[in-house]
C-alpha positions in Angstrom: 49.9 -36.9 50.8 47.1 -35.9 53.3 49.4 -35.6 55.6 51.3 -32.6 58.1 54.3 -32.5 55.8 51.8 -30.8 53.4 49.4 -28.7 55.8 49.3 -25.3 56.7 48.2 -24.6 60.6 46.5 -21.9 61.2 48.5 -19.4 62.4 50.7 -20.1 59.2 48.1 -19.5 56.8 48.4 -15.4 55.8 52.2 -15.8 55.8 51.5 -18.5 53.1 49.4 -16.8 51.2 51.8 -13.6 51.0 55.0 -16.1 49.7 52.9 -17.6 47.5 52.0 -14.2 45.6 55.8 -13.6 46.2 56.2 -16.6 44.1 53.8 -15.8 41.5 55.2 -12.2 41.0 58.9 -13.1 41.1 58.5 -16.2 38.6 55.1 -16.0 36.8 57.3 -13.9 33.9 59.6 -16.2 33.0 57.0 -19.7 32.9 55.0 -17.3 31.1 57.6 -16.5 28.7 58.5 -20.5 28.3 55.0 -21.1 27.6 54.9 -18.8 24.9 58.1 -19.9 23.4 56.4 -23.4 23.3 53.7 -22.4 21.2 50.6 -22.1 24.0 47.7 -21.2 21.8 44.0 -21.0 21.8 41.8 -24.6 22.0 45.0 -26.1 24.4 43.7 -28.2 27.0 46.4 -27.8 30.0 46.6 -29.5 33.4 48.5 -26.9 36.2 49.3 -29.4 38.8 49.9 -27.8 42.6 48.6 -24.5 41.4 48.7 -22.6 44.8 47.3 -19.1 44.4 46.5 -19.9 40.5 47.8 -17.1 39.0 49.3 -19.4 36.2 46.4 -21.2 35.9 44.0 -17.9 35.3 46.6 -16.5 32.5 46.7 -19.9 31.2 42.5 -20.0 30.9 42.9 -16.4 29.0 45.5 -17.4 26.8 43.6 -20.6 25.6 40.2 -19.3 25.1 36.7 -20.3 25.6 37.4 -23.6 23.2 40.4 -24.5 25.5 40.4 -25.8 29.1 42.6 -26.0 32.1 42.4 -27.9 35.2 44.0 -26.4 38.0 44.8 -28.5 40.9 46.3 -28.6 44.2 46.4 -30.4 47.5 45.3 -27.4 49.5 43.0 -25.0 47.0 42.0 -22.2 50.2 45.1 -20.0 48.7 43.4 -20.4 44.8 42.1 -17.3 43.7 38.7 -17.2 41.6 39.2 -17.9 37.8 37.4 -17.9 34.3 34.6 -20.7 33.5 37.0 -22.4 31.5 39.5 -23.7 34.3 38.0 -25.9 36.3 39.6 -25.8 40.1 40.0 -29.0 42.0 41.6 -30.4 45.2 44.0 -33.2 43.8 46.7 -35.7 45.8 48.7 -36.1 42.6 50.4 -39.3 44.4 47.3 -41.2 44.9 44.1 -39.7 43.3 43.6 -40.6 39.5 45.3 -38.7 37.0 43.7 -38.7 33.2 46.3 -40.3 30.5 46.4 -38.9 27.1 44.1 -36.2 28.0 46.3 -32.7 27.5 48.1 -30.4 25.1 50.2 -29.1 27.9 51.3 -30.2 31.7 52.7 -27.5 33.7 54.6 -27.7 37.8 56.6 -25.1 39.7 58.3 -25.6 43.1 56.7 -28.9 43.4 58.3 -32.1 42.9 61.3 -31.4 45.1 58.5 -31.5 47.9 57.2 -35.0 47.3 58.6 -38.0 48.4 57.2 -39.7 45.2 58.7 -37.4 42.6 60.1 -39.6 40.1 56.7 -41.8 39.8 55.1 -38.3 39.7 56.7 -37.0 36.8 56.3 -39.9 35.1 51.9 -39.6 35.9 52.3 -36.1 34.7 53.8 -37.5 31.0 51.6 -40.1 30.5 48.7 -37.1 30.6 50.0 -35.6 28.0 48.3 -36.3 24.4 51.2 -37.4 21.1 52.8 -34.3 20.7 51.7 -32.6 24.1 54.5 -30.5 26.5 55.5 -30.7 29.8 57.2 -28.1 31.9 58.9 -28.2 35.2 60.4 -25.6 37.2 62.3 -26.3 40.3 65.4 -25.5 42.8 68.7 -26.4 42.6 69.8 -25.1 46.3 73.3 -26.7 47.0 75.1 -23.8 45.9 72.4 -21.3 47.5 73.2 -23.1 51.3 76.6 -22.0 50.9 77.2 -18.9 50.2 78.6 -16.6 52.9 76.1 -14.9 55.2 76.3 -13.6 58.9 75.9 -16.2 61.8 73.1 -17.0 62.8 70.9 -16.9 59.9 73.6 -18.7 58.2 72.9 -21.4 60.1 69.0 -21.1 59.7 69.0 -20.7 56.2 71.1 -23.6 55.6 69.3 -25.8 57.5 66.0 -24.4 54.8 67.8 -24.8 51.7 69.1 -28.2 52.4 66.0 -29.8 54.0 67.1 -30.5 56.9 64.0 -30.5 59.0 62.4 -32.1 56.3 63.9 -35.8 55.3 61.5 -36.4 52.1 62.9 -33.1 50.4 64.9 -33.1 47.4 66.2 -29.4 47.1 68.8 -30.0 44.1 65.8 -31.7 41.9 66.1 -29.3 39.6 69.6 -30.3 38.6 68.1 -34.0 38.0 65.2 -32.7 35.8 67.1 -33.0 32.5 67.9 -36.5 33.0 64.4 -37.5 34.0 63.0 -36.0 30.4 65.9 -38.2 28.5 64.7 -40.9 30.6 61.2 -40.2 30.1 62.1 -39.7 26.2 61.5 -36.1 25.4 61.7 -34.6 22.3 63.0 -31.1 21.8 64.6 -30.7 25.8 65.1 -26.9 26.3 66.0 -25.8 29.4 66.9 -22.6 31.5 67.9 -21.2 35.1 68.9 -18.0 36.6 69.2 -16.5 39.4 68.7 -12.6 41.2 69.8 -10.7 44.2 67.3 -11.3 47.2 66.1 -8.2 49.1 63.5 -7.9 52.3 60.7 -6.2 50.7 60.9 -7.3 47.1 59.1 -10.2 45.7 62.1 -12.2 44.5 63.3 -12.2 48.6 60.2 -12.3 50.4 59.1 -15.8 49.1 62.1 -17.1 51.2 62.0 -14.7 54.1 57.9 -15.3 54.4 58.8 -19.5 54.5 61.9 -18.5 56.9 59.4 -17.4 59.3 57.2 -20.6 59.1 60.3 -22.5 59.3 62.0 -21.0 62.1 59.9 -22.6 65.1 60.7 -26.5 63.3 64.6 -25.6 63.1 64.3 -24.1 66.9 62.4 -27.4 68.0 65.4 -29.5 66.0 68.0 -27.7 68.3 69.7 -26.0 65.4 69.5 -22.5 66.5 67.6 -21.0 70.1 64.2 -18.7 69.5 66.4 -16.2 70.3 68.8 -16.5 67.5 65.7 -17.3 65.3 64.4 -13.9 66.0 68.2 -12.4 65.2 68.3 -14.1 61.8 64.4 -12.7 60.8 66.3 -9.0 62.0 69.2 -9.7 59.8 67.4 -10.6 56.5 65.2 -7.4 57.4 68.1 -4.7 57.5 68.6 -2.2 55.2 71.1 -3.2 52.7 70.6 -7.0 53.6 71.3 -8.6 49.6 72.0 -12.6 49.3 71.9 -14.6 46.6 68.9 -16.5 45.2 68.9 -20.0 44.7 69.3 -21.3 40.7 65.9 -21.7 39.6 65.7 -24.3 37.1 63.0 -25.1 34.4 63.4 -28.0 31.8 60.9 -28.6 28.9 59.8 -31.2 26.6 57.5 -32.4 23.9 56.1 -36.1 24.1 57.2 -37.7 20.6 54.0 -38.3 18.4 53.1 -42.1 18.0 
């Protein structure tokens, strides 16, 4: 996974950091809410797997206690923000590095999987860490809908070629739709699942973690011949005018409990 489909050049890296705490603000209230709903309590022992800026992971470390423990985990930890002695922060290729079986109370990933190549053998390492009677959680995208929807030419065209992957072959954007049948497969007990989705507005956290990555993604979709620089720089104008409002994508998150032997 060490690889450039996962890295962040340099001159990326403070528009990366500002969509992921666009991410964290927009969705950390809802996983948050799930969580509790599950039962999250102190003495849990919890695995946050590609944690970017580790704002789950910190509420996660308060919310079990000193007698719990959560290991936070992520590719690329220079976005992870300081946390409480009892989460312990470490860089992690969830594809390829060891991952402990039977070892947690709860297994939690947002935005993820559709990213990786090796999703379905992923989610399966991430239920065999859970203990008898542990929960996983998994939030992701379900973006075919999102791609279509009717919006003024030529970020039409640039956001289309984002939500479908287009510049990226390995990317599954509509794995959120599959996640239900992955926990049958995987034999979950008590599936629960939700989505929603919200109006998308320049300046507001629920539309800037899409307009921040349309600004990494615009040179790639220029140097595919999708769209000129100069009609890049016309579609980051667009999303930016007053009154711009588009849909969001359906955001999708699926939970389970692992049956007790």
């Amino acid at each position: 996974m060490a690889d450039d489909r996962y890295g962040v050049p340099d001159e990326e890296v403070e528009i990366e950091r500002s969509r992921l705490e666009m991410l964290a603000e927009a969705r950390d209230p809802r996983t948050r809410r799930i969580l509790d709903s599950i039962g999250l309590s102190l003495g849990w022992r919890c695995w946050e797997m590609g944690a970017g800026g580790g704002t789950v992971s910190a509420w996660l470390g308060k919310r079990v206690g000193p007698d719990g423990a959560v290991w936070s985990t992520d590719i690329d930890l220079q976005f992870h923000r300081p946390v409480l002695p009892n989460v312990v922060v470490e860089q992690h290729d969830v594809t390829s590095d060891p991952v402990p079986e039977s070892a947690f109370d709860l297994v939690h990933t947002r935005a993820v999987l559709q990213h990786l190549p090796e999703r379905d053998q992923v989610i399966e390492k991430l239920w065999n860490a859970l203990v008898p009677g542990g929960w996983l959680l998994v939030e992701d995208g379900a973006f075919a809908s999102f791609a279509e929807q009717t919006l003024p030419e030529p970020y039409a065209t640039v956001h289309r070629a984002m939500a479908t992957g287009a510049t990226a072959e390995w990317r599954d954007p509509n794995f959120g739709v599959r996640l239900s049948g992955r926990f049958r497969d995987l034999g979950a007990a008590d599936i629960d699942m939700t989505g929603n989705v919200w109006a998308m507005r320049s300046g507001e956290p629920g539309g800037e973690w899409w307009f921040l990555a349309m600004e990494r993604a615009i040179p790639r979709i220029v140097q595919a011949g999708l769209v000129t620089a100069e009609e890049g720089q016309t579609a980051l104008a667009q999303v930016r005018a007053p009154g711009f409002v588009m849909m969001s994508s359906l955001s999708i998150a699926v939970w389970g409990r692992k049956p007790a032997k």
